[in-house]
PyMOL CGO cylinders between C-alpha atoms (Angstrom):
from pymol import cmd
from pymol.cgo import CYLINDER

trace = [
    CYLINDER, -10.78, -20.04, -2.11, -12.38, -18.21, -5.29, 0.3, 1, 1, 1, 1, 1, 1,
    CYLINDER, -12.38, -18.21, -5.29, -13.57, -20.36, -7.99, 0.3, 1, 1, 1, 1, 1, 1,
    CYLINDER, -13.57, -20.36, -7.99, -12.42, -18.75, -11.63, 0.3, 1, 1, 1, 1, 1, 1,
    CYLINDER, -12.42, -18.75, -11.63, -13.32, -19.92, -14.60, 0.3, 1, 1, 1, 1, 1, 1,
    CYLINDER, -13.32, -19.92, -14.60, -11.82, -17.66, -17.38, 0.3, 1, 1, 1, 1, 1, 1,
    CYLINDER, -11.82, -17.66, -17.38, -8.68, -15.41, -16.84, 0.3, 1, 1, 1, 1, 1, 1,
    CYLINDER, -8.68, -15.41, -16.84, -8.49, -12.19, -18.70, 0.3, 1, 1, 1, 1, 1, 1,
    CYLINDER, -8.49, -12.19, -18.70, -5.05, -9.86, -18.96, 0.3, 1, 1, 1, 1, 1, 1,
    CYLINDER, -5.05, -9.86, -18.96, -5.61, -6.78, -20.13, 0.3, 1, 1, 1, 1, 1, 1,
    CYLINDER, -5.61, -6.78, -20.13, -2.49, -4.87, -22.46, 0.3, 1, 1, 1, 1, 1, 1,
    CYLINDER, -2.49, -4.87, -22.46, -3.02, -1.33, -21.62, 0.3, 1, 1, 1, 1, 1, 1,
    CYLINDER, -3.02, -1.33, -21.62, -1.57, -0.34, -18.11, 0.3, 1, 1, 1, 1, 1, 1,
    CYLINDER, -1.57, -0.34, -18.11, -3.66, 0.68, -15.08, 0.3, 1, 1, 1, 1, 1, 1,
    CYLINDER, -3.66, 0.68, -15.08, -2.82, 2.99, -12.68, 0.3, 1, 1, 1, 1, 1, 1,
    CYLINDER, -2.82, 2.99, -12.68, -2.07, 0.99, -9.44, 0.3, 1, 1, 1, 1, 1, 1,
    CYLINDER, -2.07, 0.99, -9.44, -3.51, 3.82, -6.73, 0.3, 1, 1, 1, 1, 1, 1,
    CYLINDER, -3.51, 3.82, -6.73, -6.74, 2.22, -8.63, 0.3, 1, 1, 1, 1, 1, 1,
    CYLINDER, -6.74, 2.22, -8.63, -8.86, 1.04, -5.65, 0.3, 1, 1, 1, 1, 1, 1,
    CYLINDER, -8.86, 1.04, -5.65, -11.82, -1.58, -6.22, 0.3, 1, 1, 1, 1, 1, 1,
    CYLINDER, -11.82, -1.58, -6.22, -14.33, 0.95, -7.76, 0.3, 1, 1, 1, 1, 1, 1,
    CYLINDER, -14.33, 0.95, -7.76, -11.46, 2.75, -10.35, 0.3, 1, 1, 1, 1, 1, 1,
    CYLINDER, -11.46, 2.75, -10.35, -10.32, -1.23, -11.23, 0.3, 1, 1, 1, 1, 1, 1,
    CYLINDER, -10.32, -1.23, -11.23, -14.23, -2.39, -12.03, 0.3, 1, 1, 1, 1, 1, 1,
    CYLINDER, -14.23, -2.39, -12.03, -15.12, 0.88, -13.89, 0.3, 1, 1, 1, 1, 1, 1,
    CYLINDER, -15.12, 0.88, -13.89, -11.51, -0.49, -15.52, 0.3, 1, 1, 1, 1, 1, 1,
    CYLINDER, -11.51, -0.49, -15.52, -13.43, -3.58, -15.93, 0.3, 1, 1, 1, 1, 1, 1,
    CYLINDER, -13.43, -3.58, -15.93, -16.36, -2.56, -17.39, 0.3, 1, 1, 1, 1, 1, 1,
    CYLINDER, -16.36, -2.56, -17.39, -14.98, -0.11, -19.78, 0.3, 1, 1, 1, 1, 1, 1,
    CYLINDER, -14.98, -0.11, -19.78, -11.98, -2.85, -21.04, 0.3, 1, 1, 1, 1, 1, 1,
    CYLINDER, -11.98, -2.85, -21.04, -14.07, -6.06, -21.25, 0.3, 1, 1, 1, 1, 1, 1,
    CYLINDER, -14.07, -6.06, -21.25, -17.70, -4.83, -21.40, 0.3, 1, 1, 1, 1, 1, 1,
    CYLINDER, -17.70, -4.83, -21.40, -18.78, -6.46, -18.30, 0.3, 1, 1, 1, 1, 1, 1,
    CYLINDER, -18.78, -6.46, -18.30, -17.19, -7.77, -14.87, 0.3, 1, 1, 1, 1, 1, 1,
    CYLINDER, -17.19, -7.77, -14.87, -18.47, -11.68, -15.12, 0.3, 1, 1, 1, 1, 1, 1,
    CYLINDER, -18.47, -11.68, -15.12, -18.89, -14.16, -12.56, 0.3, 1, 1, 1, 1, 1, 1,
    CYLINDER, -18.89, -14.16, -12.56, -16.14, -16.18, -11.80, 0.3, 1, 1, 1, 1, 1, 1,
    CYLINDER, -16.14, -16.18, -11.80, -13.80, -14.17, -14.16, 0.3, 1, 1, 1, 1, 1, 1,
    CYLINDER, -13.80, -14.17, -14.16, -10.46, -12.99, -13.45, 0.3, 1, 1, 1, 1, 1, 1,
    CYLINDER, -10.46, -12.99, -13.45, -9.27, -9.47, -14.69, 0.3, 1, 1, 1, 1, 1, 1,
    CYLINDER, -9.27, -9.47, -14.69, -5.63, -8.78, -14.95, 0.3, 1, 1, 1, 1, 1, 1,
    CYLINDER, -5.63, -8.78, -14.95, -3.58, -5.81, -15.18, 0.3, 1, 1, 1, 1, 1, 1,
    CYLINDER, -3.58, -5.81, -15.18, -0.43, -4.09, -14.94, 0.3, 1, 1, 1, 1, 1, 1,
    CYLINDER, -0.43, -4.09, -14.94, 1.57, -0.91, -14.55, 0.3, 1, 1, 1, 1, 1, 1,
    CYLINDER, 1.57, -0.91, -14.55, 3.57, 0.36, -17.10, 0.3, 1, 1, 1, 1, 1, 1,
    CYLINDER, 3.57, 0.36, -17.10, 6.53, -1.04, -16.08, 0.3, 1, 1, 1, 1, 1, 1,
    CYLINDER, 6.53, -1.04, -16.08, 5.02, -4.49, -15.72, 0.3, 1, 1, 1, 1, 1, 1,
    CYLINDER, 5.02, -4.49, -15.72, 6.67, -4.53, -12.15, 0.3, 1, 1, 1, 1, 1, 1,
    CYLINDER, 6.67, -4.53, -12.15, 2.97, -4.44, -10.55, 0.3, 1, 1, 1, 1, 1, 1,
    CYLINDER, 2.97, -4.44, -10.55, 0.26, -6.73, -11.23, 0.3, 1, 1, 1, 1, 1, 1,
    CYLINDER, 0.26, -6.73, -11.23, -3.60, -6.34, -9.53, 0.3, 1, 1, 1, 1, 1, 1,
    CYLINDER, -3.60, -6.34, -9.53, -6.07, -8.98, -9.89, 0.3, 1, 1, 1, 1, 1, 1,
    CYLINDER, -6.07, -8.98, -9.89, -9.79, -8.21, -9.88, 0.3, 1, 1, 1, 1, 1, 1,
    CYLINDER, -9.79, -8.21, -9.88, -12.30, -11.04, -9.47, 0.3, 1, 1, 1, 1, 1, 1,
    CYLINDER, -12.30, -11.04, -9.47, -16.08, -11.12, -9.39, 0.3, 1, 1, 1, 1, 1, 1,
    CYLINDER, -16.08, -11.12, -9.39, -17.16, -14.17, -7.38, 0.3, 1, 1, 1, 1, 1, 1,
    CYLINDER, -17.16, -14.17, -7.38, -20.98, -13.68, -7.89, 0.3, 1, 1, 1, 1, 1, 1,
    CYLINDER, -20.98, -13.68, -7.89, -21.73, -11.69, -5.18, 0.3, 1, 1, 1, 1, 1, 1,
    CYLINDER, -21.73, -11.69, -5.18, -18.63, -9.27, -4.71, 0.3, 1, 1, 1, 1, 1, 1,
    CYLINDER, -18.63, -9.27, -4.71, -15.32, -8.24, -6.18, 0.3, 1, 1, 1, 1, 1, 1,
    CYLINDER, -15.32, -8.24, -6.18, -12.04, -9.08, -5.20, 0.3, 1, 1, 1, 1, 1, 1,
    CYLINDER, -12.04, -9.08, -5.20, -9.16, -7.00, -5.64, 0.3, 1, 1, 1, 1, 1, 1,
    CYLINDER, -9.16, -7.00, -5.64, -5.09, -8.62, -5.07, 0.3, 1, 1, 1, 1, 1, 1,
    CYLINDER, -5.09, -8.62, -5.07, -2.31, -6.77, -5.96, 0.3, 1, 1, 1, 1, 1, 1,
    CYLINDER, -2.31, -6.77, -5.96, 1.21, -8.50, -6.57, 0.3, 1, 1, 1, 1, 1, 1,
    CYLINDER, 1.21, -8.50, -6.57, 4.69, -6.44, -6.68, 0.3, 1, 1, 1, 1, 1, 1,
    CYLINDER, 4.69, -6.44, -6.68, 7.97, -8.19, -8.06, 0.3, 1, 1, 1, 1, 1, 1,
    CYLINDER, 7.97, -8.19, -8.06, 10.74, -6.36, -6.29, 0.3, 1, 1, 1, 1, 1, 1,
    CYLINDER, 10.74, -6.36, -6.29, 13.84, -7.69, -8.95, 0.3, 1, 1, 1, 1, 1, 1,
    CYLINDER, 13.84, -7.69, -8.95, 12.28, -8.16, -11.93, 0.3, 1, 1, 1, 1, 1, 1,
    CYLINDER, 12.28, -8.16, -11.93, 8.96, -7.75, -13.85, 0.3, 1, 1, 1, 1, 1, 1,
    CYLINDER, 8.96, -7.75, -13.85, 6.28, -9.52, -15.10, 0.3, 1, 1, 1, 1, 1, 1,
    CYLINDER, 6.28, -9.52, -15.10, 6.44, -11.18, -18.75, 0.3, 1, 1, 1, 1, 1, 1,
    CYLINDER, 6.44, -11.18, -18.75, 3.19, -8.64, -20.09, 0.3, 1, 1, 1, 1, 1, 1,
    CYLINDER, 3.19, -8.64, -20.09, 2.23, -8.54, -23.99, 0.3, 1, 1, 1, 1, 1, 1,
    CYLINDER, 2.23, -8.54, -23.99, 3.83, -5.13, -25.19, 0.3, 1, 1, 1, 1, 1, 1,
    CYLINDER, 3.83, -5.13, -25.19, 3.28, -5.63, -29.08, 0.3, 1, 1, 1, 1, 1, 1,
    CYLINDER, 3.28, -5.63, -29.08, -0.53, -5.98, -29.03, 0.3, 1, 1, 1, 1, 1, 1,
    CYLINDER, -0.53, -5.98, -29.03, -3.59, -4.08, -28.40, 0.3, 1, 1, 1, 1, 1, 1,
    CYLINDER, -3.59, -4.08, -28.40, -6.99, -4.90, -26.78, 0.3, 1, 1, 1, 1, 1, 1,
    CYLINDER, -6.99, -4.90, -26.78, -7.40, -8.42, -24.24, 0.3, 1, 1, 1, 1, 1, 1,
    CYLINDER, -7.40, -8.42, -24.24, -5.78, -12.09, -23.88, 0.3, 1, 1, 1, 1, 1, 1,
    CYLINDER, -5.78, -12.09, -23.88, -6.74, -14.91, -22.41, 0.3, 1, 1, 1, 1, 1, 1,
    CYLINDER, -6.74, -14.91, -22.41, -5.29, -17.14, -20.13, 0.3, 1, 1, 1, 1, 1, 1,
    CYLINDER, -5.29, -17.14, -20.13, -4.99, -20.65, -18.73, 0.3, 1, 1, 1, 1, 1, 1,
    CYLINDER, -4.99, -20.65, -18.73, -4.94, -21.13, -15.25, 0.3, 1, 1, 1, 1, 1, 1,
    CYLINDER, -4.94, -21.13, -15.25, -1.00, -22.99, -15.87, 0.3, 1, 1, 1, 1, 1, 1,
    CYLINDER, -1.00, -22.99, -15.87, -0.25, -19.86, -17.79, 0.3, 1, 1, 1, 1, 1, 1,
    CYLINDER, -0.25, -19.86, -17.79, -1.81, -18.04, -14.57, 0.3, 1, 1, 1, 1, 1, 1,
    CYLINDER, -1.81, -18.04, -14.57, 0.56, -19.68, -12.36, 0.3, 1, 1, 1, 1, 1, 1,
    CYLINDER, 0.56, -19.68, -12.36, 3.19, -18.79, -13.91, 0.3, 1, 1, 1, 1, 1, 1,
    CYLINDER, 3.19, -18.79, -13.91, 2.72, -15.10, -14.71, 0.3, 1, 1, 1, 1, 1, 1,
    CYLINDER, 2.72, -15.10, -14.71, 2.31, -14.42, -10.99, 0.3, 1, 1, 1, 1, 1, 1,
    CYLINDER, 2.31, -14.42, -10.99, 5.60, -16.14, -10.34, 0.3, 1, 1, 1, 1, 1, 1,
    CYLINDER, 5.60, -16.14, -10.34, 7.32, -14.06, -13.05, 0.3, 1, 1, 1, 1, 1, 1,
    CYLINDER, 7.32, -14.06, -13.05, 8.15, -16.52, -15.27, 0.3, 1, 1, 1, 1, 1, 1,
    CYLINDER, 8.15, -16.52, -15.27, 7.76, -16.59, -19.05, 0.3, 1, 1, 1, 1, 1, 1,
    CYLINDER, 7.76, -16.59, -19.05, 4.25, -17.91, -19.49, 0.3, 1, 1, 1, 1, 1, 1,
    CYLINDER, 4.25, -17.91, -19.49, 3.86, -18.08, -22.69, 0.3, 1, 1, 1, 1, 1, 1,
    CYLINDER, 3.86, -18.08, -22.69, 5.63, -20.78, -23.16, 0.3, 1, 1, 1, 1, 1, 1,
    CYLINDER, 5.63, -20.78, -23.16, 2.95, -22.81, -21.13, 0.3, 1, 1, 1, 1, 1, 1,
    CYLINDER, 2.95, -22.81, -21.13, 0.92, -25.37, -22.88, 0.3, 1, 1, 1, 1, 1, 1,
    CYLINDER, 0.92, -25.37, -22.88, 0.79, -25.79, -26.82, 0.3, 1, 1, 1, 1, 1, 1,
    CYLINDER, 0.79, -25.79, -26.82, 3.06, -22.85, -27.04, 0.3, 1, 1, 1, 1, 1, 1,
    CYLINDER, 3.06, -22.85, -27.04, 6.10, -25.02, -25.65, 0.3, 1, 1, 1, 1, 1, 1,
    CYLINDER, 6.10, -25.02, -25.65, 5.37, -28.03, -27.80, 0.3, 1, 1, 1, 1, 1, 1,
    CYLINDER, 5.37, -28.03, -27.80, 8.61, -29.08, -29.82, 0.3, 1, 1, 1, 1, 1, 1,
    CYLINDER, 8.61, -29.08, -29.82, 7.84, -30.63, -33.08, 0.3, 1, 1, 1, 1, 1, 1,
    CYLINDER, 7.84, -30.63, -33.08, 10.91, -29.92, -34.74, 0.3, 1, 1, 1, 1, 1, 1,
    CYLINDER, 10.91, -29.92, -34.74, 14.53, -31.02, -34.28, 0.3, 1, 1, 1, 1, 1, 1,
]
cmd.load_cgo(trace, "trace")
């Protein structure tokens, strides 16, 4: 429905009665700049609450996603921004431990 090109998680927590204007200042004042096509994530502080701000080029989207019996697998032991892949994406929404998505869950030793 919304074409993204880059995924961005931000460590720091946000306050989730953050409506659209409160997440872009957010935005803006983590990142530098809302982009086109980019995908801005961020949690509460207990990682139980996820919202999703997108700028599609002409507008912002804001989702919010609540895990009711567990939380979401968020970075605690660094500071500043990650990226994402859209696999890794996937599976952070679900809950699941995403970084273990993609060269991170390569075996090359027995």
């Amino acid at each position: 429905m919304i074409r993204v090109d880059a995924v961005w998680m931000a460590v720091e927590p946000l306050d989730m009665r953050a409506g659209t204007e409160a997440a872009l200042a957010k935005v803006v004042a983590v990142f530098g700049a809302a982009r086109p096509h980019h995908a801005y994530l961020f949690a509460n502080r207990r990682a139980n609450r996820m919202k999703v701000l997108v700028h599609d080029g002409i507008g912002v989207w804001l989702a919010a996603r609540r895990l009711n019996a567990s939380k979401f697998a968020w970075p605690r032991d660094i500071t500043g921004t990650m990226t994402l892949t859209h696999a890794q994406l996937d599976a952070l929404v679900l809950g699941l431990p995403w970084q273990r998505i993609g060269e991170a869950g390569v075996i090359t030793l027995l």
